[in-house]
SEROTOR-481894 format. One record per residue (C-alpha): x, y, z. Coordinates in steps of 0.5 Angstrom, whole numbers, padded with zeros to 4 digits, always signed. Example, Ala and Ser with C-alpha at 12.3 -4.5 7.8 and 13.67 -1.06 7.14 Angstrom:
BEGIN
+0025-0009+0016/+0027-0002+0014/
END
This chain:
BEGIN
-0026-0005+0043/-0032-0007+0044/-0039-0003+0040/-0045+0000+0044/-0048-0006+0041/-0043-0011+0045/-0043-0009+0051/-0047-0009+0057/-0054-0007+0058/-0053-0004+0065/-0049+0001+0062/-0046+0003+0057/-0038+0005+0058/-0033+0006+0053/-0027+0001+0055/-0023+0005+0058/-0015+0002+0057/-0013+0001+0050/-0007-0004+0050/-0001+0000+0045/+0003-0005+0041/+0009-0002+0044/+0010-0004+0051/+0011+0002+0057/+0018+0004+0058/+0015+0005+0066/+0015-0001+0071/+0008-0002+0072/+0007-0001+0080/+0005-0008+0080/+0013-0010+0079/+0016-0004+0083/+0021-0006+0089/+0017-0003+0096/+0020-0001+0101/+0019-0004+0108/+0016+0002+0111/+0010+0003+0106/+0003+0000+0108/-0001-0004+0103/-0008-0003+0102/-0013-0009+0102/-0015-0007+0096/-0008-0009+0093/-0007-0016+0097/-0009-0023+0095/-0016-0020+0098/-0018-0017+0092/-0024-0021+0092/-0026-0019+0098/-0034-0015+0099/-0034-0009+0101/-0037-0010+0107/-0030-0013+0109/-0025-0009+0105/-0021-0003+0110/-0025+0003+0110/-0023+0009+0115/-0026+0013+0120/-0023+0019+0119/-0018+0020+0125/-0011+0022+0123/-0006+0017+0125/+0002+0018+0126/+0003+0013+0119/+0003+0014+0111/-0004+0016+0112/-0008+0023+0110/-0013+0025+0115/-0019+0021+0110/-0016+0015+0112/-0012+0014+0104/-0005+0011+0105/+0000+0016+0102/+0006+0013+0099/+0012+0018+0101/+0018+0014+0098/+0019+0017+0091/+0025+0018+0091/+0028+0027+0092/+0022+0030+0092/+0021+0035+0098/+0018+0034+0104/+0011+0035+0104/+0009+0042+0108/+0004+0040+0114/-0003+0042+0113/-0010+0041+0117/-0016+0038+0115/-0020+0045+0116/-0015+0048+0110/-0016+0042+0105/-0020+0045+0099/-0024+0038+0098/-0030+0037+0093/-0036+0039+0095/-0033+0039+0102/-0034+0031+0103/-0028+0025+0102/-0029+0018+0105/-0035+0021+0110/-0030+0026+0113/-0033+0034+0112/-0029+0038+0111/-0029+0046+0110/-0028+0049+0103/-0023+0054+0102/-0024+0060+0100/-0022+0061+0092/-0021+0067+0087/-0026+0070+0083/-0023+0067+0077/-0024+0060+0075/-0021+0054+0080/-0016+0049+0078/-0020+0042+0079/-0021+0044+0087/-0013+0045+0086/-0011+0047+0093/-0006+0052+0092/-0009+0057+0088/-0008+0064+0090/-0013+0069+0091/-0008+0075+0088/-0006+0070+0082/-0005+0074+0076/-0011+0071+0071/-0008+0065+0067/-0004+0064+0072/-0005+0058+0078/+0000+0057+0085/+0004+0051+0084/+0010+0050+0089/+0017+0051+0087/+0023+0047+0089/+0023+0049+0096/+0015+0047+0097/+0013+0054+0096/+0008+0057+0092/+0009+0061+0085/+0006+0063+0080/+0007+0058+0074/+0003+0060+0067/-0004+0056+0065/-0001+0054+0057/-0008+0050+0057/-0011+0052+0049/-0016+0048+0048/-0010+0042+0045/-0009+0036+0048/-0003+0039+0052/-0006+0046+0052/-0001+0047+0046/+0005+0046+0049/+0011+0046+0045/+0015+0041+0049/+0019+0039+0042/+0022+0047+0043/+0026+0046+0050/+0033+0044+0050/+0031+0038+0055/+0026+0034+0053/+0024+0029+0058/+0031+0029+0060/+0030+0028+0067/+0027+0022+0071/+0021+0026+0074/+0016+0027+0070/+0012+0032+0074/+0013+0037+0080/+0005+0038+0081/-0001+0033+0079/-0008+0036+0079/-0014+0031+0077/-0020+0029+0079/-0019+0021+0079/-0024+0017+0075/-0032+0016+0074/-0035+0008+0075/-0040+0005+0072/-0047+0005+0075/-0049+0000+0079/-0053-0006+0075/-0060-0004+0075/-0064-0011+0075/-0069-0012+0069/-0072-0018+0072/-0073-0023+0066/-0071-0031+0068/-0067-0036+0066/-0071-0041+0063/-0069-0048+0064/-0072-0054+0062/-0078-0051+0060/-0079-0048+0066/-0078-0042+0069/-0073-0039+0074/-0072-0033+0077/-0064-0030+0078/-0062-0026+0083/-0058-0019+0081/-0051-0022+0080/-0054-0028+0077/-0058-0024+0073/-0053-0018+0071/-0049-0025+0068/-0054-0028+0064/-0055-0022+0062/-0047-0021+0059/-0048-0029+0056/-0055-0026+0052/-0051-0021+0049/-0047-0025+0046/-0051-0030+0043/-0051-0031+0036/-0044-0030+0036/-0038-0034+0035/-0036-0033+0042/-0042-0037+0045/-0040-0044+0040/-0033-0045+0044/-0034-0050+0048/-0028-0046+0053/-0032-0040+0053/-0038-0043+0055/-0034-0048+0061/-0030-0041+0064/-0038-0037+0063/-0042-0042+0066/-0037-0043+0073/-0038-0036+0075/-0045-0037+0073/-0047-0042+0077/-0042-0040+0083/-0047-0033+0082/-0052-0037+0084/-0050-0040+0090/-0054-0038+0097/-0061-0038+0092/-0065-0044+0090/-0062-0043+0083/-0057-0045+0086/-0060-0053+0086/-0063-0053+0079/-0059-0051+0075/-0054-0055+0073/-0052-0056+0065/-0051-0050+0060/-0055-0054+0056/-0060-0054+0059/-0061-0046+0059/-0066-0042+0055/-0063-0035+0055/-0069-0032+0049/-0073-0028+0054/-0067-0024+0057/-0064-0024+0049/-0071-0021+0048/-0070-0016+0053/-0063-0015+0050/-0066-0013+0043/-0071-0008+0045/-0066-0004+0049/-0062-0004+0043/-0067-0003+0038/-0070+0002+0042/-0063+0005+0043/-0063+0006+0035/-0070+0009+0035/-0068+0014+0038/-0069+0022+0036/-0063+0026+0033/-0065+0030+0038/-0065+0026+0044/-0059+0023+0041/-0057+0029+0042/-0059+0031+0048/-0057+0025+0051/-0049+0026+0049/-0049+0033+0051/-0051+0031+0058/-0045+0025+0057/-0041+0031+0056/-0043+0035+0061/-0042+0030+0066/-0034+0028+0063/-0032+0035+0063/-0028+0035+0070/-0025+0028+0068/-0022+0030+0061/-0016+0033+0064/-0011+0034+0068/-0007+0039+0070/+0002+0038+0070/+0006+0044+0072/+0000+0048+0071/-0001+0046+0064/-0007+0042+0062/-0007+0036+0059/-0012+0031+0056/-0012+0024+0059/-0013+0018+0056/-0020+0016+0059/-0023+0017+0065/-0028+0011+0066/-0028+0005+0070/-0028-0001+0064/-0035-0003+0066/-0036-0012+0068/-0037-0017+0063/-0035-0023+0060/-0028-0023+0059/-0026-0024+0051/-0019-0025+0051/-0015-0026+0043/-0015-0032+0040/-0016-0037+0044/-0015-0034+0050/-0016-0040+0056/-0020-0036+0061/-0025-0033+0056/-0032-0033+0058/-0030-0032+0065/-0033-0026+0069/-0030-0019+0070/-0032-0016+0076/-0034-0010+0077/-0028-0006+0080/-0030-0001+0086/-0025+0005+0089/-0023+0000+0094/-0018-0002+0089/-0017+0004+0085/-0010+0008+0087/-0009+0015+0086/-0003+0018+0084/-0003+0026+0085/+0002+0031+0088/+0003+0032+0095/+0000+0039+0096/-0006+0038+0091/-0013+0036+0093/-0016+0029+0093/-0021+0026+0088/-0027+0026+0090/-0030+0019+0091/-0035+0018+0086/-0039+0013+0089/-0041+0014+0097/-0039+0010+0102/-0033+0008+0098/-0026+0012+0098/-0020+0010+0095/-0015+0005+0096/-0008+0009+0096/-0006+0014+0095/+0001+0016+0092/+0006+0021+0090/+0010+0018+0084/+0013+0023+0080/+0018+0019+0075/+0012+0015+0073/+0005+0019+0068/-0001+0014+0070/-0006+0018+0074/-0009+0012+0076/-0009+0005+0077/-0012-0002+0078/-0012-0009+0077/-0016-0013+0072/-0019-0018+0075/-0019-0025+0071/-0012-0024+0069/-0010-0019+0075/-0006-0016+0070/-0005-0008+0071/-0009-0003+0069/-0007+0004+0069/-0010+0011+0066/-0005+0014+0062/-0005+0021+0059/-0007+0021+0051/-0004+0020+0046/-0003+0028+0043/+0000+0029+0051/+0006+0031+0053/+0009+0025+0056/+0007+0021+0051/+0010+0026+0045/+0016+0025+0049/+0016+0018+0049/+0014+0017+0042/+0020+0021+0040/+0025+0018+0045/+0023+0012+0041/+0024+0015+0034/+0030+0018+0036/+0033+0011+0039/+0031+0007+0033/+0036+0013+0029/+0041+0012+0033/+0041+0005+0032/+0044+0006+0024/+0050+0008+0027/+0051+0002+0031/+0047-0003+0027/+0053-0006+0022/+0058-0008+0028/+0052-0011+0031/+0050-0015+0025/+0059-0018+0024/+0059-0019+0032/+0052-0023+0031/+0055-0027+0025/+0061-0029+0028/+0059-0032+0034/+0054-0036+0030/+0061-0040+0030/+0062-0040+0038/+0064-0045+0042/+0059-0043+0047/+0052-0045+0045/+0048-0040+0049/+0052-0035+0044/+0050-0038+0039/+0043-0039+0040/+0043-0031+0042/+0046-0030+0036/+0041-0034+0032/+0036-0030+0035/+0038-0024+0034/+0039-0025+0027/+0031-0028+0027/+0029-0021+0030/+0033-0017+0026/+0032-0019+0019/+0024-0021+0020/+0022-0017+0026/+0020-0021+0031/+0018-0020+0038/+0022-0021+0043/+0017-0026+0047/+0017-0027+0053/+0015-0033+0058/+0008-0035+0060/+0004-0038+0064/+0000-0043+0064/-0007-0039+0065/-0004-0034+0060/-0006-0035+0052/-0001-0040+0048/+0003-0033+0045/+0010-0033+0042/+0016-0029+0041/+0023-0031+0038/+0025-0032+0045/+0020-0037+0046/+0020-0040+0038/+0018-0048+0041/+0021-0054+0036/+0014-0054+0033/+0014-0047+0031/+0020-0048+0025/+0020-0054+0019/+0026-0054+0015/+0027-0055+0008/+0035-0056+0006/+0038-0052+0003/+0037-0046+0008/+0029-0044+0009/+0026-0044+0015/+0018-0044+0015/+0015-0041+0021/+0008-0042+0024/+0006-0041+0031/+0002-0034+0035/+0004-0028+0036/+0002-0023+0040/-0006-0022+0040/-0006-0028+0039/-0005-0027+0030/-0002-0032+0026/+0004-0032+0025/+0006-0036+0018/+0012-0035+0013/+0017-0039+0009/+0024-0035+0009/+0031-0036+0006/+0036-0036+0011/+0043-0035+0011/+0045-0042+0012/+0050-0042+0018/+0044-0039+0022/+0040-0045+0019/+0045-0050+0020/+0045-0047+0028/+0038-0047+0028/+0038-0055+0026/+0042-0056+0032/+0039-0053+0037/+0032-0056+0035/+0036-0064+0034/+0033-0068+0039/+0028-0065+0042/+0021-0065+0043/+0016-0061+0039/+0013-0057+0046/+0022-0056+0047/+0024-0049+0046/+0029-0048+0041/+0032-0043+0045/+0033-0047+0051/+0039-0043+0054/+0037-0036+0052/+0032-0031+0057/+0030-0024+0054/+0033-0021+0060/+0040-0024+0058/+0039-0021+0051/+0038-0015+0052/+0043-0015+0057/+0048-0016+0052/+0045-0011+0047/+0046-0006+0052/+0053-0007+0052/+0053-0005+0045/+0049+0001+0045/+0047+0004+0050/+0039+0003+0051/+0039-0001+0046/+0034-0007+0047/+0031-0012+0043/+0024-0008+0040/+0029-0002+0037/+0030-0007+0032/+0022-0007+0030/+0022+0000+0030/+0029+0000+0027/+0027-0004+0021/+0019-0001+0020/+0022+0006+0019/+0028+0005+0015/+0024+0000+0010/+0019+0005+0009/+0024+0010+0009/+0027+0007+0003/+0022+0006-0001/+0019+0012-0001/+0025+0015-0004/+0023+0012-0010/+0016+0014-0012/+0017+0016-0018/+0015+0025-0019/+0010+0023-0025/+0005+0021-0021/-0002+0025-0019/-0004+0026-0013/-0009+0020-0012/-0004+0015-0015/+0002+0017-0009/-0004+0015-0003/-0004+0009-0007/+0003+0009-0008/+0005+0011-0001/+0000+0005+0002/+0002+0000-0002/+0009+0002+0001/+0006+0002+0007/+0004-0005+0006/+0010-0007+0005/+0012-0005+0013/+0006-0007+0016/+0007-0015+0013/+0015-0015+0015/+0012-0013+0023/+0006-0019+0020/+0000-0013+0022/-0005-0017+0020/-0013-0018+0021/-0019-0022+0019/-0023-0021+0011/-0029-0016+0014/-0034-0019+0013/-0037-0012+0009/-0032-0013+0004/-0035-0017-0001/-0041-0011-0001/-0036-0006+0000/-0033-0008-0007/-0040-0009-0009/-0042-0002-0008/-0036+0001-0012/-0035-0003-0018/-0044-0001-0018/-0040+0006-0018/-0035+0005-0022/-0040+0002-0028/-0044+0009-0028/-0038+0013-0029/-0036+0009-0035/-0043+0009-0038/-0043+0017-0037/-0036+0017-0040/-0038+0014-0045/-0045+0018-0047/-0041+0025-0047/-0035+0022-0051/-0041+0020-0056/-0044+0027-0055/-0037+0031-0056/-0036+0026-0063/-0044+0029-0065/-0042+0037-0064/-0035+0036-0069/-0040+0035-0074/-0045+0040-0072/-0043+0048-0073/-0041+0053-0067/-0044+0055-0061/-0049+0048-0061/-0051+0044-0056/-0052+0036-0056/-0058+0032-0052/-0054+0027-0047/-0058+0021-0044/-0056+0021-0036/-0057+0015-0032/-0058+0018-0024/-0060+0014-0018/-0068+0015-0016/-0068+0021-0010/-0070+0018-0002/-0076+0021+0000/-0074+0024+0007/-0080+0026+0011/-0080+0030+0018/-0082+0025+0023/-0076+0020+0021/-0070+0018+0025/-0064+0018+0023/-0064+0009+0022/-0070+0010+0018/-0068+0015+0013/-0062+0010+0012/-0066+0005+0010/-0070+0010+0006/-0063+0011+0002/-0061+0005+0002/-0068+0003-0002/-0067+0009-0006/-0060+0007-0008/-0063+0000-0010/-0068+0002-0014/-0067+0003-0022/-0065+0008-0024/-0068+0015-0028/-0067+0016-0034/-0066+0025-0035/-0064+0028-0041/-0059+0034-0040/-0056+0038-0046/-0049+0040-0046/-0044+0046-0051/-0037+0043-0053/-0034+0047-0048/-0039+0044-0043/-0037+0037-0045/-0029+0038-0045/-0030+0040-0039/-0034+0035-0035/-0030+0030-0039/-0024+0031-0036/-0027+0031-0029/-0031+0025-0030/-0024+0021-0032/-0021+0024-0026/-0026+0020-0021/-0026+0014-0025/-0019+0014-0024/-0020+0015-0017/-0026+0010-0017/-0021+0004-0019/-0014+0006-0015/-0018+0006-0009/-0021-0001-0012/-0015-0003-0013/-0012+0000-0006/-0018-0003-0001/-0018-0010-0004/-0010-0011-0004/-0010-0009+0003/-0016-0013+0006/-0012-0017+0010/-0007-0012+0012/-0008-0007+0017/-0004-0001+0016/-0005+0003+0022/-0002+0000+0027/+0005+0001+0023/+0003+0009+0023/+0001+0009+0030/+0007+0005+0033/+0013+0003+0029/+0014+0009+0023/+0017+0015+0025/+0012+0020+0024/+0017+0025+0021/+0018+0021+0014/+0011+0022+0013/+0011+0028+0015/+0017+0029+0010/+0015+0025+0003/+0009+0029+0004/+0012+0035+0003/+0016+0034-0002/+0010+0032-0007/+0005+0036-0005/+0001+0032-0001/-0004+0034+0004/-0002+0030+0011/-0009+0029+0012/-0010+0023+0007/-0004+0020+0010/-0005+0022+0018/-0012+0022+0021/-0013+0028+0025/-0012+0024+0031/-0005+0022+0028/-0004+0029+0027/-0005+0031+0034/-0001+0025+0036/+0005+0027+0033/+0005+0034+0033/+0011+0034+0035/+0013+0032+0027/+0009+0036+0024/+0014+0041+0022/+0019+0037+0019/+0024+0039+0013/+0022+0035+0007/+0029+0034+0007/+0029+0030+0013/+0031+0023+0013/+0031+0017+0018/+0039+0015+0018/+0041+0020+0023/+0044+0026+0022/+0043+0025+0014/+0040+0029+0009/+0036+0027+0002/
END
């Protein structure tokens, strides 16, 4: 995700997907089978580029077809879901009374308060109640659990069937998406040549996004700079820019990056108060958007904002980089909701929505796809919601139940290393890489995709051998992070590994005769679910289960987080979560050492004058020397980055010297507590430079089962808070009642 500082001046929208390192279990709609009888949109055709003005709109009549009366396509083929009741125009309770041009006549809601427009909310409802249809497509009351949590405090973990059923939802009310403002033109040219050239909007609102960057690595890529100045110049076409402009080289952006600094600095010399004025607005604004309501139960989504255009990024050295993401409009976007709910409104007039559909065994609210890789984005529920809570646990569970299968799968995958069949014996090989280093599995990718690999996808140049049984590893996995370790091997798979690569290229697959389905396939028929990634999640979870049963019972509060990170680390290197040396490292470690230092010279003072008071008689005092930092000089009228920099001048400067006196019991006493923060200064020291390259949440977040956690807390006393940050905390809220005696294996206790 990009900073406020990153991303574009014509708005200033938070991304709205976040990719998880898990994938989905859902099929994306994108890859779902459609029946013949279903219509697609334009918007959803190879036409995606299409201007507006050429996209399908409707002229709200009704039709006989899958259609709603405001012309949005209505997908009906979800499966056993009932039959949707007939219902006029006139009855529809619409938002503002308006969709897609067709006026339409609110209907009249109780005096409590309405449920996002919920067309079914009863006027005789009992308060706290709303009106959802039961299994016969009438309406009863279903209680509104919502409380303010992410999933209105419901405790799904209580139900006998959590998440047991393949539909998902009965009833989906929400209010669709928000979409970023149209680009509003600043009107500084491009220079080029030493000459001046006016840019229309669109070309203008480009060079805006390659303004932004500069001063970044991004701008000194040569593929960067080829993907961006295509679009560029294809923005251009129609106007006499077009003809002038014809080589990056020779374009000058300083006047459009000079505007981009004003915006910013004049965005950082804002007022606390406007500051906060501003984000109560924003607030204001995003309240309808934040939730949806399932069931009857409020839960909070993901996100509801359109990820606004700019330059596509991409990881690592991603081949389409530089290039343009356009900006995506409601044409394209498809609703999912339920039958008998109101249809969002479209929040930009003159547009309506692309389709509407009924999927209740999927939990994403709304789609689209994005337009430089035509991957699909959806809007999923958050992480603390329901459905996410039962996905979560339904992977934790499964990676547990692997334990009882694991030793069988390990002898038949030993054994086939010796098969006739060399398919068999790469399949075994590759399981055996997956599950002794935690690959990935890897899939195939194609040629407008980064070079990322898995397992399944190792290529010949990927692996060196070093007799007698180790292998060295080096290629790019996912999100493009290197991948690069040496490893002992047992030598019947090494010797495989040798055959499969003799006589190749360097670009062959070592796999040649293994595809992932085909290897989930077969770990199906050892146990049921099972596929290639339980392996990950199996192998982060038990190790860290492992070795947590070994702290030693000695240790103080801050030694265990040190202890549990060090651990911790340990995981995150097996699953190779790593990340690039910050670049505020140096200053950091720095700043702490500075710290730490002042703590010693204080020891050292009150040991000198607790040695001083021995000597003297009963009740007296000793004068102490106290070094201390010069106190910032804070005026009213300053803001909030101006009071930064005057701290940071006040931290810098020499220190004052003070003269405090202390009693002996006064100087015990501040000597155990000056101990205890040198103690806590250098394990975090120790901790935050031991683990710069390391990234230690994304093993929290996906691949650890969040009960262990939960549990080795408990059992030394330690406060969940200094392991799991709030947003953890509500994430996996489902575990946090675990029994300290809880342990990984399944059905095992400590």
């Amino acid at each position: 995700m990009n900073s406020d500082s990153d991303e574009p001046l014509s708005n200033r929208y938070s991304r709205s997907m976040s990719d998880n390192d898990e994938d989905e279990d859902e099929l994306p709609l994108a890859q779902r089978r459609m029946p013949k009888r279903q219509q697609v949109s334009p918007a959803h055709s190879d036409d995606s580029d299409l201007p507006i003005s050429r996209l399908n709109t409707s002229n709200g009549k009704r039709s006989r077809s899958n259609h709603t009366p405001n012309g949005h396509q209505r997908d009906t083929t979800t499966g056993n879901h009932r039959k949707r009741q007939r219902t006029s125009a006139s009855s529809a309770s619409i938002p503002n009374g308006k969709m897609s041009g067709v006026k339409r006549e609110p209907k009249s809601q109780p005096k409590t308060e309405p449920v996002l427009g919920h067309r079914h909310t009863a006027v005789n409802a009992e308060p706290g109640t709303h009106r959802v249809p039961n299994g016969n497509g009438m309406s009863q009351d279903a209680p509104d659990r919502s409380n303010g949590a992410s999933n209105g405090g419901y405790r799904w973990w209580d139900e006998k069937n959590m998440g047991g059923n393949k539909l998902k939802w009965s009833t989906l009310v929400h209010n669709g998406v928000v979409f970023p403002p149209e680009y509003v033109p600043h009107n500084k040219p491009l220079i080029y040549k030493e000459s001046t050239i006016s840019l229309g909007p669109a070309a203008e609102e480009i060079a805006t996004f390659y303004a932004e960057k500069l001063g970044t690595d991004y701008v000194k890529r040569p593929k960067f700079n080829a993907n961006f100045f295509e679009d560029f110049r294809a923005s251009m076409k129609g106007t006499p820019a077009y003809a002038i402009v014809k080589k990056l080289e020779h374009c000058d952006f300083s006047l459009i990056h000079q505007h981009v600094e004003e915006y910013r600095r004049a965005k950082k010399a804002m007022s606390q108060e406007e500051k906060q004025a501003k984000k109560k607005l924003e607030e204001e604004l995003a309240s309808k958007y934040l939730y949806a309501y399932v069931d009857g139960r409020k839960e909070k989504l993901g996100s509801y904002k359109i990820e606004p255009p700019g330059l596509f990024m991409g990881r690592g050295d991603h081949p389409k980089q530089g290039k343009v993401k356009k900006r995506i409009y409601p044409e394209e976007v498809t609703i999912n909701i339920g039958e008998d709910a109101a249809i969002p409104e479209c929040p930009m007039p003159g547009h309506h929505w692309g389709a509407i559909v009924h999927k209740h065994d999927v939990t994403w609210v709304c789609y689209w796809k994005e337009r430089v890789t035509n991957q699909a984005k959806y809007l999923w529920f958050a992480a603390g919601s329901t459905f996410k809570g039962m996905s979560d646990h339904a992977k934790f569970e499964k990676a547990r139940k692997l334990h009882k299968y694991i030793d069988n799968i390990r002898r038949d995958y030993r054994n086939d290393w010796k098969a006739k069949s060399k398919e068999v014996r790469q399949r075994a090989v590759a399981m055996y890489l997956i599950d002794k280093l935690a690959l990935r599995v890897g899939n195939e990718k194609g040629d407008d995709e980064a070079d990322t690999v898995g397992c399944c996808s190792l290529r010949v140049e990927h692996i060196k051998f070093h007799p007698p049984s180790t292998i060295e590893l080096n290629f790019l996995g996912k999100d493009s992070i290197e991948y690069r370790n040496t490893v002992e091997i047992e030598r019947l798979a090494f010797e495989a590994l040798k055959l499969f690569c003799r006589g190749k290229r360097p670009g062959d697959e070592v796999f040649h005769r293994l595809s992932v389905q085909g290897l989930n396939d077969y770990l199906k028929s050892s146990m049921d679910g099972l596929s290639a990634k339980v392996f990950r999640t199996y192998n982060a979870s038990i190790t860290l289960d492992r070795l947590l049963q070994e702290t030693p019972s000695d240790m103080t509060p801050d030694e265990l987080v040190v202890y549990f990170n060090k651990q911790n680390k340990e995981v995150a290197i097996l699953c190779n979560h790593q990340r690039s040396l910050p670049k505020t490292h140096e200053a950091q470690m720095q700043k702490m050492d500075k710290k730490k230092n002042e703590i010693i010279e204080w020891l050292e003072e009150l040991k000198r004058g607790k040695s001083a008071l021995k000597r003297l008689k009963a009740g007296s005092s000793v004068e102490l020397t106290k070094m201390r930092p010069e106190k910032p000089q804070f005026t009213e009228d300053m803001t909030r980055e101006q009071r930064a920099e005057e701290r940071k001048r006040a931290n810098e400067a020499p220190r004052i010297s003070t003269s405090v006196k202390r009693n002996l019991t006064q100087l015990e006493t501040e000597i155990i507590k000056v101990e205890a923060r040198l103690s806590k200064t250098e394990s975090t020291m120790i901790m935050k430079d031991d683990l710069k390259t390391v990234a230690l949440g994304t093993s929290k977040i996906n691949y650890i089962d969040p009960r262990i956690v939960v549990a080795w807390c408990k059992k030394h006393d330690i406060q969940i808070e200094k392991i799991f940050p709030k947003t953890l905390q509500v994430k996996f809220a489902w575990a946090m009642e675990t029994s300290e005696d809880f342990r990984f294996y399944e059905g095992m206790v400590s």
